[in-house]
C-alpha positions in Angstrom: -5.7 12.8 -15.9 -5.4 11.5 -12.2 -6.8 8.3 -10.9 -7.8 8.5 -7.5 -7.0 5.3 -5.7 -10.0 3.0 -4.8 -10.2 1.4 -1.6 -12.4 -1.7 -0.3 -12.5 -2.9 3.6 -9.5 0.1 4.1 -7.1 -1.8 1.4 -6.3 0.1 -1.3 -7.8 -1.5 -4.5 -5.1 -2.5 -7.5 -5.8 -0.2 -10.7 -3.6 -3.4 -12.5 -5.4 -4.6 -15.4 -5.4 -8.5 -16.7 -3.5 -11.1 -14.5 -1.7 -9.1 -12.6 -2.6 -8.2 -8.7 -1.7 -5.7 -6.3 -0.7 -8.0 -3.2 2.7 -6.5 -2.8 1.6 -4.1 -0.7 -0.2 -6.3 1.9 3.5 -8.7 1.6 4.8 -5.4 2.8 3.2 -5.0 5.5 2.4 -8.6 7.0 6.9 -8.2 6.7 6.5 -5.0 9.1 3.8 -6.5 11.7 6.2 -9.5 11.8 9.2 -7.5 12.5 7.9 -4.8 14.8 7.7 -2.3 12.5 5.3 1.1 11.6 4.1 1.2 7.9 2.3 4.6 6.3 0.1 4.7 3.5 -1.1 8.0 2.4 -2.4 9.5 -1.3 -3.0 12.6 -2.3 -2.7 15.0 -5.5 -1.6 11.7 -7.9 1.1 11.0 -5.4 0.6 7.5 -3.5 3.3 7.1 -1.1 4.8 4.0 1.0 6.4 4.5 4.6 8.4 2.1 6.4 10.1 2.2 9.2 11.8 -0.1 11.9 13.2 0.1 15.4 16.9 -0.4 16.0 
């Protein structure tokens, strides 16, 4: 069975249980802002995929 992914304030919630977190995504993408960069996030049909790109 699928999950669909959960989002709150347009971040997409962590389905991590425990201790764990889900902030390696936002690291991600304060890396790209910093550098000038584009980063996609897109989910659909159980398939959550990660973008990134940067100029040369």
């Amino acid at each position: 069975m699928r999950q669909s992914r959960k989002k709150k304030k347009g971040k997409f919630l962590s389905a991590k249980e425990g201790r764990e977190h889900g902030w390696g995504i936002e690291n991600v993408k304060g890396i790209v802002e910093r550098n000038q960069g584009r980063m996609d996030i897109s989910y659909g049909d159980g398939i959550f995929t990660v973008q990134v790109t940067f100029g040369m």
